[in-house]
N, C-alpha and C positions, 0 to 999 in steps of 0.2 A: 576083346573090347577093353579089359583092364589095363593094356599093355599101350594102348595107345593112348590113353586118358593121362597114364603115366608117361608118356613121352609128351604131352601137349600141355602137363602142367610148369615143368620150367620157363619154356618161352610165355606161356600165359602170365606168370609171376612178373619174369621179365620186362615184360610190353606194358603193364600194370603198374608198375612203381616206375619205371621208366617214362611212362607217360603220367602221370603223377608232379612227378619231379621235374620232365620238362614243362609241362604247362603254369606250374608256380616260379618260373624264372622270370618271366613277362612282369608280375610285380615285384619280386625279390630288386632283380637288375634296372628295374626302374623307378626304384624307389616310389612306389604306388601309395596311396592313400592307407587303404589297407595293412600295408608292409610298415607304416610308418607306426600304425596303432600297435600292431603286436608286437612290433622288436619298441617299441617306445613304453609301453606297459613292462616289458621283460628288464630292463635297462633303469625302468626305475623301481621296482623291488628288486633288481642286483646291491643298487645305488642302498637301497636300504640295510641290505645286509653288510654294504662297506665294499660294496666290487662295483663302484658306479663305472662307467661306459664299458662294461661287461662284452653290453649289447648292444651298444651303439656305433653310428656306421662306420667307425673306425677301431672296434674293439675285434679283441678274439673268435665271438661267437656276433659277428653283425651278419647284417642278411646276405651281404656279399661273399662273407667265408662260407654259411649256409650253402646259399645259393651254387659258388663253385662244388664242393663237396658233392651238390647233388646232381650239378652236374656231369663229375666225373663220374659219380658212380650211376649215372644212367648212359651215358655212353661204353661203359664197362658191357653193362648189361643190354644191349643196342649190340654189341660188337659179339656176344655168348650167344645171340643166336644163329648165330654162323655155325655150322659144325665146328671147323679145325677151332673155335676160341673158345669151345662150349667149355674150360674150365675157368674163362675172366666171370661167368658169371655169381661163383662162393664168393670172390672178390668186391665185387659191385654190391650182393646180398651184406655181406658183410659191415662196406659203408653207408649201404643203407640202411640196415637197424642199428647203426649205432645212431645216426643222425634221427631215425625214428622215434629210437628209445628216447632221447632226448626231446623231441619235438611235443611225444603222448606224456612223459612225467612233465615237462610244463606246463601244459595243459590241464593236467588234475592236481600239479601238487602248487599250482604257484597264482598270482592273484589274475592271471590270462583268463584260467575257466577255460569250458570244450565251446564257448560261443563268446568267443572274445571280439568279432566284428559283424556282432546280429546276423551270421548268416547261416545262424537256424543248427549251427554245431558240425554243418557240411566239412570244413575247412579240420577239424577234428578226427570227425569219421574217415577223411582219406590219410591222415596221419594214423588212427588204425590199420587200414587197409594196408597200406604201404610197410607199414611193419609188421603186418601176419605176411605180407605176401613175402615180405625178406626173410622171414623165420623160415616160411615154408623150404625156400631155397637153398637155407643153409643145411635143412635137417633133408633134404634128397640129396646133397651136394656133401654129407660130411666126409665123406671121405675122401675128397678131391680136397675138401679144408684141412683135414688131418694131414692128410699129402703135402701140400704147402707148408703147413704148420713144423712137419719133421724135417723135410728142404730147408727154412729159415732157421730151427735151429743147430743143425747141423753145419749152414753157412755162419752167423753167429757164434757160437759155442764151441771154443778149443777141444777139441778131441783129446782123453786123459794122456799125459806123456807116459811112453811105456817104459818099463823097468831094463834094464836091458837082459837081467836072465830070461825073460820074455822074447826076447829078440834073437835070441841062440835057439837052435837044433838041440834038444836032449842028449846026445852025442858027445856034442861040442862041451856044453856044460859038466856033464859028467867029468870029463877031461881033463877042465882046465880047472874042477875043486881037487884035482889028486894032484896037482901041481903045489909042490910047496911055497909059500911065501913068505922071501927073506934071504 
């Protein structure tokens, strides 16, 4: 029984923040009433610290980069429950709790609050949810992330150039230090 619970909770994670994420693009992408209070509250205590249009609809963090972001990483997670892609899902988990982590510290740490559009802190709670459900994913999944993780560095990161008495047969070397020089 434990074995399959464990087989049902990835795609349950999945389908969870996946559908999470697609159902907030209808106001992200539409620039909704809603969408305009939070990213317009975020935008202007940026603006106060000196990072005015941070958050507005043409900054770094507006609801459109949002918005795509979470898109990608729900069609990530959309596409890992297929067998042969079940490892886009660390991927997806990934840029979802970054976006998550982001979404629940502004929520507690900035003047938004977890009920920043009266609807009772709903819109909070599934920024929770979405990011236990990304955590979970990561921590069943670390070692398909470790895996990636030593593939990109490896692709990245020059391999040490070798010495070349490294590069000799002990033989050869022996050899050619009885060889005089001069």
């Amino acid at each position: 029984m434990a074995i399959h619970l464990k087989n049902l909770a990835g795609p349950a994670y999945s389908l969870t923040a996946a559908g999470v994420f697609l159902d907030s693009l209808r106001f992200k992408f539409t620039n909704a009433p809603e969408t305009q209070t939070i990213f317009g509250k975020l935008d202007a205590w940026a603006a106060s610290l000196g990072a005015a249009g941070l958050f507005a609809q043409t900054g770094l963090f507006s609801q459109y980069v949002i918005g795509s972001a979470e898109l990608v990483a729900s069609a990530l997670l959309l596409a890992s429950l297929a067998p042969r892609l079940k490892r886009l899902r660390v991927i997806g988990a990934l840029i979802a709790a970054a976006i998550m982590t982001g979404a629940v510290s502004f929520h507690l740490f900035t003047p938004l609050g977890v009920d920043p559009d009266d609807d009772g802190g709903g819109l909070f709670v599934m920024a929770v949810v979405v990011w236990l459900s990304s955590l979970g994913m990561l921590i069943a999944g670390r070692e398909t992330l470790f895996e990636a993780g030593r593939a990109l560095s490896r692709a990245l990161v020059p391999a040490p150039a070798s010495l070349p008495s490294e590069e000799l047969p002990s033989e050869e070397l022996a050899s050619k230090e009885k060889v005089p020089h001069g």
